[in-house]
C-alpha positions in Angstrom: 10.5 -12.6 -11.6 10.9 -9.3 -9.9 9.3 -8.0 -6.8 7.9 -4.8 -5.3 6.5 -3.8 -2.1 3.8 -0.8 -1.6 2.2 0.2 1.7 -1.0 1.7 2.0 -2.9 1.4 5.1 -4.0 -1.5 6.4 -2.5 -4.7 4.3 -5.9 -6.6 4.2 -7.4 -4.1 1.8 -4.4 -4.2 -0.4 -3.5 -7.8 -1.2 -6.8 -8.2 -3.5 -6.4 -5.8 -6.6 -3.0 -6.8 -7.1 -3.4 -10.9 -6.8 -6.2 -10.5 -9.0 -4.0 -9.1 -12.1 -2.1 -11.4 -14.7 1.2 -11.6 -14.2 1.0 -11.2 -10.2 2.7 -14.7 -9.1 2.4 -13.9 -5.0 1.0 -11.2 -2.6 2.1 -11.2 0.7 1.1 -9.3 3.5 4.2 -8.2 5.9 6.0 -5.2 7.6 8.8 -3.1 6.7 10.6 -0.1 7.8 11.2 -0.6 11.4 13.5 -1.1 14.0 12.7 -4.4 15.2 13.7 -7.8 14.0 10.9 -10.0 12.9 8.3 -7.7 15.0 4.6 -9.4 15.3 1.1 -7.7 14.2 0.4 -6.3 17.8 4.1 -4.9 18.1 3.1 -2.8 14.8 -0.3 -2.3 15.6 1.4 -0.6 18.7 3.1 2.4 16.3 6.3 1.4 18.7 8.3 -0.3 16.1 8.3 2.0 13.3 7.1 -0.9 10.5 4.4 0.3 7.9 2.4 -2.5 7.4 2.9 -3.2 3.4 2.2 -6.1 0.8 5.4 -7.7 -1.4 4.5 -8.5 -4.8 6.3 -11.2 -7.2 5.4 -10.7 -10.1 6.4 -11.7 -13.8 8.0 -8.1 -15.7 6.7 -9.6 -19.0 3.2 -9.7 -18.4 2.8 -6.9 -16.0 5.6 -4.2 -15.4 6.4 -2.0 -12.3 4.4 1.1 -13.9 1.6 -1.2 -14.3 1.8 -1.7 -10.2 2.1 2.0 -9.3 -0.6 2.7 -10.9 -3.1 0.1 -9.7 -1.2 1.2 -6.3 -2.5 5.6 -6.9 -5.9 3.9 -7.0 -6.2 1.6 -3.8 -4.8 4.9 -1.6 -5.0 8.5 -0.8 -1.7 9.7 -1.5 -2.8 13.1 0.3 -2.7 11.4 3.8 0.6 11.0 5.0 -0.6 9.9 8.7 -2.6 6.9 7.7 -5.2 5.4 4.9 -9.0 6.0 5.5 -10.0 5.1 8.9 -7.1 3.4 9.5 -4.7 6.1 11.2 -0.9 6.2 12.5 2.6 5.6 11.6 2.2 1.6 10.5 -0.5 2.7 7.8 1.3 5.6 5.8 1.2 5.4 1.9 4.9 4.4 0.9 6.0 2.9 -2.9 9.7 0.7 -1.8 11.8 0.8 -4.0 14.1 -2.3 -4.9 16.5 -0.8 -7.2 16.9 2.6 -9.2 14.7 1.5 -11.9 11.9 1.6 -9.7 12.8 4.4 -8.3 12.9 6.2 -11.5 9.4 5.1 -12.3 7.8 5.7 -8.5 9.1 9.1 -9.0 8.1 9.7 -12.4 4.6 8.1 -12.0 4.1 10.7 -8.9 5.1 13.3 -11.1 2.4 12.6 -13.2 0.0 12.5 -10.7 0.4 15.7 -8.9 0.8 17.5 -12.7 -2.9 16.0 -13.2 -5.1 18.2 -10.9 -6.8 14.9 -10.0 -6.0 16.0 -6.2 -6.3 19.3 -4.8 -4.2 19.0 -1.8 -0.2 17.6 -2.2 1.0 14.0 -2.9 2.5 13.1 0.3 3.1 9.6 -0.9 7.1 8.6 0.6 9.3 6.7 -1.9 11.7 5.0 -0.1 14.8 2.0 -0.5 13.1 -1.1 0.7 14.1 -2.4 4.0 13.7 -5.7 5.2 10.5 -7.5 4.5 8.9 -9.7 7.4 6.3 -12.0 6.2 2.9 -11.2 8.8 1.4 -14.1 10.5 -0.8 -16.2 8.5 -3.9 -15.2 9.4 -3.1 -11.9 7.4 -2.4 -13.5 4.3 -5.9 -13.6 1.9 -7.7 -12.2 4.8 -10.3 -11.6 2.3 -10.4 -14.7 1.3 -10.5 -15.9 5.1 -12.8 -13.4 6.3 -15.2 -11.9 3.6 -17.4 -10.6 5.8 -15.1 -8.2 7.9 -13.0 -7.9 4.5 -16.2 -6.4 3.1 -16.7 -4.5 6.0 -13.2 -2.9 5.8 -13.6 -2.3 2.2 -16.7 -0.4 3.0 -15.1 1.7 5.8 -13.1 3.0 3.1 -15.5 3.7 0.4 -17.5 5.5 2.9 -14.3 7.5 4.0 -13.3 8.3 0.0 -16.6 9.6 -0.1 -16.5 12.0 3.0 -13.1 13.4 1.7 -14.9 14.1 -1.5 -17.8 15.4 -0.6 -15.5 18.0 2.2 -13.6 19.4 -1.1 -10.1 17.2 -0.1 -10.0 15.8 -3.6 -11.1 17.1 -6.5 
């Protein structure tokens, strides 16, 4: 089993696509990159501790790799907004791929390559690929918040569909 974390906005909207693929054993929504030990949702949500809010993934390399990931990842975010995801704005909700090891660092890189060669976005990838730091677990009631709340979970979703579709329609994407 091998594990990778992504963070792109707010972690209830991007535990589902991933837990829904074969091969994805565990999704779990935490924090990472910041400067306090074992900080709590409100510390975060604060944009004091310097945590992105992210989701850890274990999942099994023979029935879904790491490239596999990154890609489902470029389609749950906008990796031209480096100061947040949709309507959810600030430091804790930047679009970051962790890395675990150089292998996956090779492919993060290589997969964003590939993305800002496609003309699919006309303004830069800002995406950050960074060495994973410390993972902290969030409290329960953040893990399968969709599954705990459908109907703000569907409300959230939503939000973001209806910010995609502003972006689009200003000329931010192609």
């Amino acid at each position: 089993m091998e594990k990778a974390i992504f963070a792109g906005g707010c972690f209830w909207c991007m535990v589902e696509p991933f837990e829904d693929q074969d091969g994805i054993l565990s999704v779990t929504s935490g924090y990472t990159g910041g400067h306090v030990e074992d900080p709590t949702y409100e510390q975060v949500k604060s944009q004091t501790t310097g945590h992105t809010e992210a989701v850890e993934i274990v999942f099994d390399p023979e029935k879904m790799s790491f490239e596999e990931l990154v890609e489902i990842y470029w389609n749950q975010t906008d990796p031209t907004d480096a100061m947040g995801q949709f309507m959810d704005r600030g430091d804790s909700y930047r679009p970051v791929i962790f890395y675990l090891n150089e292998k996956q660092k090779q492919i993060a890189e290589s997969s964003k390559l590939k993305l800002e060669q496609s003309g699919r976005y006309s303004e830069p990838i800002v995406t950050k690929i960074q060495k994973a730091e410390i993972f902290y677990r969030a409290e329960e009631e953040h893990q399968e918040f969709y599954k705990k709340n459908p109907r703000r979970y569907k409300q959230e979703k939503m939000e973001r569909f209806d910010w995609q579709e502003a972006k689009k329609e200003s000329g931010s994407n192609k």
